[in-house]
C-alpha positions as CSV (number, residue, x, y, z in Angstrom):
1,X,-2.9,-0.1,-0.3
2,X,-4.8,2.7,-2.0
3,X,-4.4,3.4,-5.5
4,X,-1.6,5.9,-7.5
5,X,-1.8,9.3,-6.9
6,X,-2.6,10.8,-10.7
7,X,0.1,8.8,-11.3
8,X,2.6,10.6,-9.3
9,X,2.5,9.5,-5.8
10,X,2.6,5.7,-5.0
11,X,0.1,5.5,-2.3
12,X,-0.5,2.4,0.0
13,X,-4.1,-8.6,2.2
14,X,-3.5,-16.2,6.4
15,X,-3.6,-16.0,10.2
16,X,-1.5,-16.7,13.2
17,X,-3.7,-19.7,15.5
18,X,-2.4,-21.9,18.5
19,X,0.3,-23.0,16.6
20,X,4.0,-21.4,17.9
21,X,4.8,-20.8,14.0
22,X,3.8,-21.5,10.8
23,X,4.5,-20.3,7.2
24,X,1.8,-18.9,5.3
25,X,3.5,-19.3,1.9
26,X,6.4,-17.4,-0.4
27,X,5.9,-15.3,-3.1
28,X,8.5,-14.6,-6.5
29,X,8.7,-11.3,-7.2
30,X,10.8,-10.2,-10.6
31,X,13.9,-9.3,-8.5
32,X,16.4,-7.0,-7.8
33,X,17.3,-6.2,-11.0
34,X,15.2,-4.6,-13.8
35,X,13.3,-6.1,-16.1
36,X,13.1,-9.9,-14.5
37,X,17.2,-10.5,-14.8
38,X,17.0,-12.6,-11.6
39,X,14.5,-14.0,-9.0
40,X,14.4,-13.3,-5.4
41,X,11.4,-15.3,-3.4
42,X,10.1,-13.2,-0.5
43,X,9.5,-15.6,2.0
44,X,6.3,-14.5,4.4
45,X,6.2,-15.9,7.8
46,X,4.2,-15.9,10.9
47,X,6.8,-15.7,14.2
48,X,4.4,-16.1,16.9
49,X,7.8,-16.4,19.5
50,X,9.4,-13.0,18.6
51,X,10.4,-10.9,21.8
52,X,12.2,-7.2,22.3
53,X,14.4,-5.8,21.6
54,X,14.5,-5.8,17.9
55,X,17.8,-7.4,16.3
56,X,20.1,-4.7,15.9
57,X,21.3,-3.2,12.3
58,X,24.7,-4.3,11.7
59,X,26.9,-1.1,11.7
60,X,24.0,0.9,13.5
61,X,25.7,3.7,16.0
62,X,22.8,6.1,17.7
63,X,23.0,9.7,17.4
64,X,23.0,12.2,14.5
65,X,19.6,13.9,12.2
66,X,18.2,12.7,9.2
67,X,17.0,15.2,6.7
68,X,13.7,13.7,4.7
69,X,13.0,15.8,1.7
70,X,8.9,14.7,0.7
71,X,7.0,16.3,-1.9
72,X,4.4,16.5,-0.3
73,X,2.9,16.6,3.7
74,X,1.3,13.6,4.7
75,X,-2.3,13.2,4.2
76,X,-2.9,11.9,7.4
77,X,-1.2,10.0,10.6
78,X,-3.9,9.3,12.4
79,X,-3.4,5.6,12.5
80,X,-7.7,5.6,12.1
81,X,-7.2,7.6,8.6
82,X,-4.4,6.3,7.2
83,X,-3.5,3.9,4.1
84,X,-0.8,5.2,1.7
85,X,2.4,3.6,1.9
86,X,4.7,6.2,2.9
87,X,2.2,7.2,5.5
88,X,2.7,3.9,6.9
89,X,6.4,3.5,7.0
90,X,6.3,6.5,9.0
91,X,3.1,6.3,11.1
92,X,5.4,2.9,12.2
93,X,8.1,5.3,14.1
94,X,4.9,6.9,16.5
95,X,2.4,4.1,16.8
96,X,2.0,0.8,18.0
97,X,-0.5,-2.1,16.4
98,X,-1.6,-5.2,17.9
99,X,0.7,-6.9,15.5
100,X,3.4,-5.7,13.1
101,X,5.8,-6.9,10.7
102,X,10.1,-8.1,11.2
103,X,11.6,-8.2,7.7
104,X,15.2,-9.5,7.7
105,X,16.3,-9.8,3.8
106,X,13.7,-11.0,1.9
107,X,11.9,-12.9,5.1
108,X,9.0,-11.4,6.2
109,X,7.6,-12.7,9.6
110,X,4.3,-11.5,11.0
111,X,4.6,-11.0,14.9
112,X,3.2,-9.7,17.7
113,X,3.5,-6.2,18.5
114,X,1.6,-4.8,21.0
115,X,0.3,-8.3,21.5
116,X,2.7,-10.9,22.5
117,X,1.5,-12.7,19.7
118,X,-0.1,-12.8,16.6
119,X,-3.5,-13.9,17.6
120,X,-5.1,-16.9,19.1
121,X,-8.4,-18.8,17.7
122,X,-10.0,-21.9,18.8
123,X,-13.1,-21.4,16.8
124,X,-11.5,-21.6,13.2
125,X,-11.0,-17.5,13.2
126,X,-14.8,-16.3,14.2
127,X,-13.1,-15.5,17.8
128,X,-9.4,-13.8,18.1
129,X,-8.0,-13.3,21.4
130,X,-4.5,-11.0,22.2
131,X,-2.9,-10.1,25.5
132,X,-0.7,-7.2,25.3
133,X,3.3,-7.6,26.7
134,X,4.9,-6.2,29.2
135,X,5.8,-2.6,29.5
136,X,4.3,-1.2,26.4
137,X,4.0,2.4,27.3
138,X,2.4,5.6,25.4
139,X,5.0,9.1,25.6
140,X,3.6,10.1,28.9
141,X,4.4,7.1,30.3
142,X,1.2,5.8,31.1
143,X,0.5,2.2,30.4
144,X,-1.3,0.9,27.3
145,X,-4.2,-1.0,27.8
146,X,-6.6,-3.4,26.1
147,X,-9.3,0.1,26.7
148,X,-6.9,1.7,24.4
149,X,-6.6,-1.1,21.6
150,X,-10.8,-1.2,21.6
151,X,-10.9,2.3,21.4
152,X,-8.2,3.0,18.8
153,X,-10.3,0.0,16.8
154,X,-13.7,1.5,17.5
155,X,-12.8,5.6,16.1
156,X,-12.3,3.4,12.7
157,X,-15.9,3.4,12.4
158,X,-16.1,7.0,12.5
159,X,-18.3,8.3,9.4
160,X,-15.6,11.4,9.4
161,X,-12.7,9.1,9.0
162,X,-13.3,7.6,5.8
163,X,-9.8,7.1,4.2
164,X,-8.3,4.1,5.6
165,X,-9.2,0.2,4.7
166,X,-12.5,-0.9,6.1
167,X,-11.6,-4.8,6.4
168,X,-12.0,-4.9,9.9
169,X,-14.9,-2.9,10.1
170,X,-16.9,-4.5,7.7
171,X,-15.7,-8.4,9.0
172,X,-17.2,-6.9,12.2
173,X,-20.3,-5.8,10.6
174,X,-20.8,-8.5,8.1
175,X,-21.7,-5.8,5.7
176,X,-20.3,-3.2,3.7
177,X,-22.7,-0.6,5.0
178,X,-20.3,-1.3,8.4
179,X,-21.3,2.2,10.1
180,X,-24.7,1.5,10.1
181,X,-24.3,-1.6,12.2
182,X,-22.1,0.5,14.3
183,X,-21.1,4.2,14.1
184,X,-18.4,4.8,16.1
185,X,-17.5,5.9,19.9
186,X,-17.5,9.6,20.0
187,X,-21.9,9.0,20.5
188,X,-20.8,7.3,23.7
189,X,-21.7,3.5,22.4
190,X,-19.3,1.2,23.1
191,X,-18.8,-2.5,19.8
192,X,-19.8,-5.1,22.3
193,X,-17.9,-7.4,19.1
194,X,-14.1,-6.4,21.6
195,X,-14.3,-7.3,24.7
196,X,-11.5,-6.2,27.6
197,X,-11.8,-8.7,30.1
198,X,-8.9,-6.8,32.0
199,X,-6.1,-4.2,30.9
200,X,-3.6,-7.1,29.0
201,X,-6.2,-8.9,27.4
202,X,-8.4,-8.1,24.5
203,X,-11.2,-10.9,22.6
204,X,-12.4,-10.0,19.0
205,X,-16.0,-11.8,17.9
206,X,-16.8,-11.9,14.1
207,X,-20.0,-13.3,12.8
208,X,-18.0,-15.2,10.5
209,X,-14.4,-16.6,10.4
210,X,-12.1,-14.5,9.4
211,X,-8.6,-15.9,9.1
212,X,-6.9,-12.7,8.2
213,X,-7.5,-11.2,11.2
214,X,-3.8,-10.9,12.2
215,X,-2.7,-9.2,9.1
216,X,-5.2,-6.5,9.1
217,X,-4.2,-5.6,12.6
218,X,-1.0,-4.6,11.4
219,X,-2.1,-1.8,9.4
220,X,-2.5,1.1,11.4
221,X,-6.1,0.8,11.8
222,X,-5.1,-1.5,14.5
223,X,-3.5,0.8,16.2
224,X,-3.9,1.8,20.3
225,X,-5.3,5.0,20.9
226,X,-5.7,6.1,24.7
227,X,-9.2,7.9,25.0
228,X,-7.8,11.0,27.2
229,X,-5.5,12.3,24.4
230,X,-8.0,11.8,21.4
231,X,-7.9,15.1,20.1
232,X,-9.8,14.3,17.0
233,X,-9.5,15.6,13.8
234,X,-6.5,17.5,15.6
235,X,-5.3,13.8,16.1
236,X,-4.5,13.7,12.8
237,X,-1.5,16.3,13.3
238,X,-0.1,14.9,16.1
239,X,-1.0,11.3,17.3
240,X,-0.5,10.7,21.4
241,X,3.2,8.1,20.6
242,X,3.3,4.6,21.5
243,X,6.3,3.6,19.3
244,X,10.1,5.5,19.6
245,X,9.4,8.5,18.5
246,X,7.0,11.7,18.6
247,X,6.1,14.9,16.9
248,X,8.1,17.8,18.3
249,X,6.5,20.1,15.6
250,X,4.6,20.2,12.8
251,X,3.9,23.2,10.1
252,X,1.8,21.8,7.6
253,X,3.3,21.3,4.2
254,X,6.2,22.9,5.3
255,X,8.4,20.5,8.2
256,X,7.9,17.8,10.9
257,X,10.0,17.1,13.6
258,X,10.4,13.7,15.2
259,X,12.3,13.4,18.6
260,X,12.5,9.9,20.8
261,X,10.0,9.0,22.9
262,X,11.7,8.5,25.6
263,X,9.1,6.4,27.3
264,X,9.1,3.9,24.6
265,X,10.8,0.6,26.2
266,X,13.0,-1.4,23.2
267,X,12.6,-4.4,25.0
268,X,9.2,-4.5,24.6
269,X,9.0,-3.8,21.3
270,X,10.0,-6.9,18.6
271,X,9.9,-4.7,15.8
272,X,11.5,-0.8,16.0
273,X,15.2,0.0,16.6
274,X,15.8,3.7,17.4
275,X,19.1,5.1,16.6
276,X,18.4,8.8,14.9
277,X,18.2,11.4,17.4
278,X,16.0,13.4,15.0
279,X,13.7,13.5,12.6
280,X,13.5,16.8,10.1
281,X,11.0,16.3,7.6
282,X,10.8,19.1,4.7
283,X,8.0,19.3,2.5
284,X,7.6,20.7,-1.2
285,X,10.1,20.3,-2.6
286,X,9.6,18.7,-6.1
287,X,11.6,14.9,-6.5
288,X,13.9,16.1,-9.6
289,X,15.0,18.9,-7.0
290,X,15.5,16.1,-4.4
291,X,17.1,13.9,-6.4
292,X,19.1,16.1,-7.5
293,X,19.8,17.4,-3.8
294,X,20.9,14.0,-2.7
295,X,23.1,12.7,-5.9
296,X,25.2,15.9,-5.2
297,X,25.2,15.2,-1.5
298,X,26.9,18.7,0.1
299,X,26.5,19.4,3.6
300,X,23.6,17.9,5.7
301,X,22.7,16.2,2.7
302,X,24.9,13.8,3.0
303,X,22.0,12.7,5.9
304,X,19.5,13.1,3.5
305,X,16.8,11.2,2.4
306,X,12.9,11.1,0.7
307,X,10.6,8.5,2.5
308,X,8.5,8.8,-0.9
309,X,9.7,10.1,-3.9
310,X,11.2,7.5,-6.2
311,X,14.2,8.9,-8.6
312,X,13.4,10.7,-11.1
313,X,13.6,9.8,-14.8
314,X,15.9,12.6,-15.6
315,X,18.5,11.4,-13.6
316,X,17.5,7.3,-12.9
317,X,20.1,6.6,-16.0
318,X,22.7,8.4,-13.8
319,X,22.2,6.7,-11.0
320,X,21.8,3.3,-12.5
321,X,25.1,3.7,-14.4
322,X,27.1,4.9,-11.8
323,X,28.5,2.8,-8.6
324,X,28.2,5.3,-5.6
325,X,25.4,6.2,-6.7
326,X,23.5,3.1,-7.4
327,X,25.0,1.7,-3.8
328,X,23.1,3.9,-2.0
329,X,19.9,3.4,-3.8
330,X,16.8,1.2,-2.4
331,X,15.5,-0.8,-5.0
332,X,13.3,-3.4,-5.8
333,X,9.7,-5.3,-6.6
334,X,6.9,-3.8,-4.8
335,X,3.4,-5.0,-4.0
336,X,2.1,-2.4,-6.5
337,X,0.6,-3.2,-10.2
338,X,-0.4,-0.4,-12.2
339,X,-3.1,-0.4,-15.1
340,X,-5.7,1.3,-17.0
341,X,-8.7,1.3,-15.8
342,X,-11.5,0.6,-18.4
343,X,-15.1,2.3,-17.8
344,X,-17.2,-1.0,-18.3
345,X,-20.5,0.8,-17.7
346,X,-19.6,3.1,-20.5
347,X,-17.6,0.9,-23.4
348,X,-19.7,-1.9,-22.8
349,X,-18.7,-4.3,-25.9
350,X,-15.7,-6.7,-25.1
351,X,-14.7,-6.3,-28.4
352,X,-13.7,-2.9,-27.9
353,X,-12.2,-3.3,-24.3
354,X,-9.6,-5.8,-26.4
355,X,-9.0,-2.9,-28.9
356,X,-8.1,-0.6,-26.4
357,X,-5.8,-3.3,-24.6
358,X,-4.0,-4.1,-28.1
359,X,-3.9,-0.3,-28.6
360,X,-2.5,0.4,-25.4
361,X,1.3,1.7,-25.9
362,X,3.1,0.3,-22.6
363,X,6.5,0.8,-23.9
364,X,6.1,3.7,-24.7
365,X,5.1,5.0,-21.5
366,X,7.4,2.9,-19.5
367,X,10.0,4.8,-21.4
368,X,8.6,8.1,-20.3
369,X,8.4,6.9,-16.8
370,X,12.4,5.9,-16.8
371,X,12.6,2.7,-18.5
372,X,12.6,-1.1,-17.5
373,X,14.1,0.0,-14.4
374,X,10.6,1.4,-13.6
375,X,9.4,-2.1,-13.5
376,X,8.3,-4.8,-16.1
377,X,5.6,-5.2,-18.1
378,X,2.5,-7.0,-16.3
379,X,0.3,-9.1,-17.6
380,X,-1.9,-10.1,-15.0
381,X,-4.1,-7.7,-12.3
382,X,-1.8,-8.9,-9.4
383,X,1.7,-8.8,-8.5
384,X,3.9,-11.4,-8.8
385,X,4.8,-10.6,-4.5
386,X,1.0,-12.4,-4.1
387,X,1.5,-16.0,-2.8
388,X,-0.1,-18.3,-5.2
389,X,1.1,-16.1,-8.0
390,X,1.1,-17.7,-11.2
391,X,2.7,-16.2,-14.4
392,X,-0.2,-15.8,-17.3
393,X,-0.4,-13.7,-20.4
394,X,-4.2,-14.1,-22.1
395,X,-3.8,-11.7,-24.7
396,X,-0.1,-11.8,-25.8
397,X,-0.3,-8.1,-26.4
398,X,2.9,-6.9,-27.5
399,X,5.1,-3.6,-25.3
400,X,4.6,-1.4,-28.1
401,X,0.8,-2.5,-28.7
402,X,-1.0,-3.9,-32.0
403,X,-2.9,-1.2,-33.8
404,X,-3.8,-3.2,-36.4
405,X,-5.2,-5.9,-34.2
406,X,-7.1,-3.5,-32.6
407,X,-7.7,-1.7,-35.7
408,X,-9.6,-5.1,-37.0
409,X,-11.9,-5.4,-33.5
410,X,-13.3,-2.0,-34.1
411,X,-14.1,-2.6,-37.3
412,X,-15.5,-6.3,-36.2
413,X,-17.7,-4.3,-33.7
414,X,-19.0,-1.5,-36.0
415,X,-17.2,0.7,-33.7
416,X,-13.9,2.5,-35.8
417,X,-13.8,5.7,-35.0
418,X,-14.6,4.9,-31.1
419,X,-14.5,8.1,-28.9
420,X,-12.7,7.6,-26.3
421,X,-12.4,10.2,-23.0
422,X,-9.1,9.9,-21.2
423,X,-8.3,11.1,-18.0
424,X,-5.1,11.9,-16.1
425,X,-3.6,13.7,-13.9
426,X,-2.7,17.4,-14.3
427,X,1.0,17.0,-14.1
428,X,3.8,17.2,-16.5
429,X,4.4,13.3,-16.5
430,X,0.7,12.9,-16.3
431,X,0.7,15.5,-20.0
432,X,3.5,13.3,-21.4
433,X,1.8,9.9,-21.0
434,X,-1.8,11.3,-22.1
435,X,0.5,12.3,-25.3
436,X,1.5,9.1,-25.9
437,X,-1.7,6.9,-25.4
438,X,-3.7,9.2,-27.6
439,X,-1.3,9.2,-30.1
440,X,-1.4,4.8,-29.4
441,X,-5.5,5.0,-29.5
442,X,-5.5,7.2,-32.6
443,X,-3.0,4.8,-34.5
444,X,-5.5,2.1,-34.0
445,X,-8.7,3.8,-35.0
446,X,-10.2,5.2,-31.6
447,X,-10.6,9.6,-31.3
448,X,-9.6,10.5,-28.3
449,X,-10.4,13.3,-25.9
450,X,-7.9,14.1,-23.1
451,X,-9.6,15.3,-19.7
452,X,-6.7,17.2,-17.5
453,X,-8.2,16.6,-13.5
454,X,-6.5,18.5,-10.5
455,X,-4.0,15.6,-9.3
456,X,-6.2,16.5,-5.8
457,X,-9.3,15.6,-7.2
458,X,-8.0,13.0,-9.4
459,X,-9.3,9.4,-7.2
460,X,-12.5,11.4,-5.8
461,X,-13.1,12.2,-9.4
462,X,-12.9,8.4,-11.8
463,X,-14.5,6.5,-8.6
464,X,-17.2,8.7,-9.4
465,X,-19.9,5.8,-10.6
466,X,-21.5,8.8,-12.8
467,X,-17.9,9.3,-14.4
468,X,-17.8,11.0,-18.1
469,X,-14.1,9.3,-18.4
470,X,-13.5,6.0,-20.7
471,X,-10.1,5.2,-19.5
472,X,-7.5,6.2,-16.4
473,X,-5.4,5.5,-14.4
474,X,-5.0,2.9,-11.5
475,X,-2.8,0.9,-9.3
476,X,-3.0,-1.1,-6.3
477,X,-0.6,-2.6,-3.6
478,X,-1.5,-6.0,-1.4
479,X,-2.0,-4.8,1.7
480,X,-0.6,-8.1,2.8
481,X,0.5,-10.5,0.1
482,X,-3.2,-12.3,-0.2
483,X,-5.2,-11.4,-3.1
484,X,-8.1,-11.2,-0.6
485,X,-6.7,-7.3,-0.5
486,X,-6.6,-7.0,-3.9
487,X,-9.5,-8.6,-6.3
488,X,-12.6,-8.2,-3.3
489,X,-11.8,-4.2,-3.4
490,X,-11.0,-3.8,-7.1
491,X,-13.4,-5.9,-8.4
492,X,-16.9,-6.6,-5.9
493,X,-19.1,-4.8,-7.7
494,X,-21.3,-4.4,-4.3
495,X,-19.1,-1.7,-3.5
496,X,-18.8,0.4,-6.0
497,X,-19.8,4.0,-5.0
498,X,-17.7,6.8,-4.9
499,X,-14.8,6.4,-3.2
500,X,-14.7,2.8,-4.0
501,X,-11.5,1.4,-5.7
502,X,-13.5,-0.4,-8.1
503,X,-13.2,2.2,-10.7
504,X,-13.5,0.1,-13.8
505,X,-17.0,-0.1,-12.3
506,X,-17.7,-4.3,-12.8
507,X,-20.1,-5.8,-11.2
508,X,-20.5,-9.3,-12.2
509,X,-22.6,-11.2,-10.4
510,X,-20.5,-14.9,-10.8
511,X,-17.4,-12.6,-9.8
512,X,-18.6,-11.5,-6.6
513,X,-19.8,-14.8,-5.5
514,X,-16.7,-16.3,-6.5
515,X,-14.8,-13.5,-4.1
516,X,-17.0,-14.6,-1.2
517,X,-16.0,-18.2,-1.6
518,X,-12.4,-17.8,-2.0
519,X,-12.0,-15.3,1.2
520,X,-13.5,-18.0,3.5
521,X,-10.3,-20.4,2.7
522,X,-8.1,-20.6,5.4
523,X,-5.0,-22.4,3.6
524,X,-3.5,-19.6,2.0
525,X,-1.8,-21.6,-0.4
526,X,-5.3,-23.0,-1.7
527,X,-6.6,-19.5,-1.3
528,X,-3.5,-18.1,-3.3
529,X,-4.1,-20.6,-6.2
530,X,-8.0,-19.7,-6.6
531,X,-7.1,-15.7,-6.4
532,X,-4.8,-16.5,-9.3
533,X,-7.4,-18.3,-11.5
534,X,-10.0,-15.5,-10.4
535,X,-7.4,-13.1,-11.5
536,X,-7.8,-14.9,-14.9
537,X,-11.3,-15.0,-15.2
538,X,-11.3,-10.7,-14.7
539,X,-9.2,-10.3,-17.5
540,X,-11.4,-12.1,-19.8
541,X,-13.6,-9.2,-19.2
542,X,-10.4,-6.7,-20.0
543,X,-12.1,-4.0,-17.3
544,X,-8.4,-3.2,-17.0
545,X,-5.4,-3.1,-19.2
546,X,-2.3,-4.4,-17.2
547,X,0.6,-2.2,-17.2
548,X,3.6,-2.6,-14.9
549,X,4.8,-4.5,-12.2
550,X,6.0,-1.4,-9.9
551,X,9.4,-1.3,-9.3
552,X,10.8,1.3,-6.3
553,X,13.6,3.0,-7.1
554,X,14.7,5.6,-3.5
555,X,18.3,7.9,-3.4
556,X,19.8,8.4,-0.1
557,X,22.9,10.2,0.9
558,X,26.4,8.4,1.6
559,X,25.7,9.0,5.7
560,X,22.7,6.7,5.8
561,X,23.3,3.7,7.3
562,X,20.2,0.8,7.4
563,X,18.4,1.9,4.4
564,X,15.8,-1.2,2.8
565,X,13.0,-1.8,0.9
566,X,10.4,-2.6,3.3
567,X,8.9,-5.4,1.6
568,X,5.5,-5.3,2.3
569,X,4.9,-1.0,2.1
570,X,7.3,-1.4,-1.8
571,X,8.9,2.1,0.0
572,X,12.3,2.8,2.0
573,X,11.6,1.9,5.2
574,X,12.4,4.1,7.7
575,X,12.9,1.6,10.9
576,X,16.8,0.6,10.9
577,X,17.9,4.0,10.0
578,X,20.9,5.6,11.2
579,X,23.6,8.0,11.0
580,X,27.0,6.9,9.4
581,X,29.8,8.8,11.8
């Protein structure tokens, strides 16, 4: 999942085969309680026997309308375009994938969605074959087809829709320069790579194996998308349903409405329950406001909820300390690490990397940010949700940082008095933070310059190869819990351009070929254990300065009723919902 949003949004990686079932692994994330108090093991599945309906929430009653208070609109929801978290978790109410995710606790199962199962290969993973169930419908009632699956997978090669993940695509391709291979339908060329051999049955051909396959088709990317109701970059407004609910209306950056679908059939869907009879989405408002909002809980409040913004430091030691509050709170370990990225092309001694890492005033910020109940310090690029995740600390940096230790590498390199450029986003927080790491740099020996950027601009701007910046901000998410989505996209240097999420800009040559061995092992638990040593060998380099180990933190209002963490998105999820009477 794509990177923090100038470090105020959160934003948003084996397979299923003949067997019935298998488990791809488990995964120890710090736990339910801030700052590692206790472990909880998310246990990740593959149910290749699931069936509709989806089990029911316990205490679930149908009827009533959610309020969702956002800060801001969604970026996109056309399933082609989209990759941020919360974008997901509610792109999941409207649209149907091949396959999907059931979470019940802290067991995650992939299953199949659309498909009645996760995938079948007989070739090792070069060849996957799905057949759709029975009675999957879009809102008009129309059947959904295998046509629709190719099509919905073909628009992701469109050159316009450039902002969701490019796995499939480039597995297809066998290259990262995917749309020249092929460039989407709207020219009237059709991938010969999916075939439709009839209307339930859909065959996907990769020049290589690709064992992953499933779990990229559960991202929206693998979504169906009937040809007749493409509207194109209108699409992006209101996507034609397949899931339980549609968009009534839409005012951008002001409201959404969701209303049932009422051609959606539960029982052929394994995944979605739909109990809320609406959907009112307002947009704008700022998440101290919200927060605020939903703590005093008057009125239709008390239905309220935010599908993104995470409580606000002002009020988390409220919440935390008191017991209504803090029982209707989602909370937990998410897939997301955060760091500083380090601009390797222009501080190119490792000596001076280290400094900046010993310099580096975590505790500081993490006090700015709320405290350990923001999440706890990391020490390694991934999150401890990976499978094959193995606890390591290189450097022993301490929280508060080690100026003098840093002082002493400068001076080792020739280098005291170091400037350092360091961008962030132009937002209060974003202000406070850029206070405190100067004031961290300077301690140590660096002069810094601070570089405000438009929050807008803020990714476009440091994935810039050409960038004038030394050090910014960064975060990623699993987009499922493989370090194959993590370390090939923050760390290939063959795809670093702008855009790219590689925006400590390495590009070592034993890295890369090390990423293309380790994403051709099947075994995810061999694969896991590789990642982890791989994730060891980065850090040597110190493009990146580990931060935090996210940590979600989401009020709701006393008449919510099936409010989680969905596991994999680290965000409320918003399937199970309902209205307390």
């Amino acid at each position: 999942m794509a990177v923090l949003l100038a470090a105020a949004l959160l934003l948003t990686g084996c397979g299923g085969g003949d067997d019935d079932s298998s488990t791809p692994g488990a995964s120890s994330a710090p736990g339910d309680k801030p700052s590692g108090e206790e472990r909880v093991v998310y246990r990740y599945g593959i149910d290749n026997e699931a069936e509709g309906p989806a089990p029911a929430v316990e205490g679930a009653v149908p009827g009533g309308t959610v309020r969702v208070y956002n800060v801001v609109d969604f970026g996109h929801l056309d399933p082609a375009r989209i990759y941020s978290n919360y974008e997901q978790a509610t792109s999941l109410l409207m649209t149907r994938a091949l396959t999907g995710y059931r979470q019940s606790g802290s067991d995650v199962s992939l299953v199949g969605d659309l498909a009645t199962n996760t995938g079948v290969t007989k070739d090792g993973g070069k060849t996957w074959t799905y057949t759709l169930r029975d009675g999957v419908t879009w809102e008009d009632g129309s059947p959904i087809t295998s046509a629709d699956v190719k099509y919905g997978l073909e628009r992701s090669f469109e050159k316009t829709y450039v902002e969701g993940p490019t796995y499939l695509q480039t597995w297809f391709a066998d290259s990262q320069d995917f749309r020249k291979y092929y460039a989407g339908p709207y020219g009237g060329k059709s991938l010969d790579a999916i075939r439709t051999p009839d209307a339930k049955t859909i065959v996907l051909k990769f020049p290589k194996a690709q064992p992953d396959v499933p779990f990229a088709l559960a991202m929206p990317a693998g979504a169906a998308v009937k040809k007749s109701a493409d509207t194109r970059a209108k699409y992006d407004l209101d996507p034609f349903a397949s899931g339980p609910y549609k968009i009534e209306a839409h005012k951008v950056d002001k409201s959404m409405t969701l209303v049932p679908n009422t051609n959606w059939k539960p029982e052929s869907d394994p995944i979605r329950t739909a109990y809320v009879d609406k959907f009112e989405f307002a947009f704008g408002e700022l998440p101290l406001a919200t927060n605020q909002r939903l703590i005093a809980a008057n009125g239709e409040d008390q239905a309220g909820m935010t599908s993104v913004d995470q409580v606000s430091p002002e009020v988390l030691a409220q919440v935390v300390s008191t017991p209504d509050l803090l029982q209707r709170t989602v909370s937990g370990y998410t897939p997301f690490s955060t760091y500083q990225a380090i601009n390797t092309k222009r501080i190119t001694d490792l000596r001076v990397r280290k400094a900046l890492m010993y310099a580096y005033p975590r505790q500081q910020i993490r006090q700015i940010l709320g405290g350990p109940n923001n999440g706890d310090f990391a020490t390694t690029i991934g999150s401890p949700t990976l499978v094959g995740h193995e606890e390591s600390d290189l450097f022993n940096v301490p929280p508060a940082g080690d100026p003098e230790k840093a002082r002493a590498l400068l001076t080792e390199a020739g280098k005291l008095g170091q400037k350092i450029v360091y961008a962030f986003g132009a937002l209060p927080r974003g202000e406070q933070i850029a206070v405190a790491v100067v004031d961290g740099l300077e301690k140590a020996g660096f002069t810094v310059v601070k570089k405000a950027i438009d929050p807008k601009n803020f990714s476009e701007q440091v994935s810039d190869p050409d960038n004038k910046f030394d050090l910014y901000y960064g975060g990623w998410g699993a987009d499922w819990p493989s370090g194959s989505t993590v370390y090939p996209v923050l760390f290939d240097g063959r795809k670093i351009s702008t855009g790219s999420y590689n925006t400590a800009l390495l590009n070592d040559p034993a890295i890369n070929s090390e990423i293309d061995e380790i994403s051709l092992i099947a075994d995810p638990v061999e694969a896991g254990k590789r990642w982890a040593a791989l994730d060891r060998k980065i850090l040597e380099q110190v493009p990146v300065i580990p931060d935090l180990y996210d940590r979600a933190q989401q009020l709701y209002g006393p008449k919510i009723g099936g409010a989680e963490l969905d596991i994999v998105l680290g965000i409320i999820s918003m399937n199970g919902i309902f209205v307390r009477p």
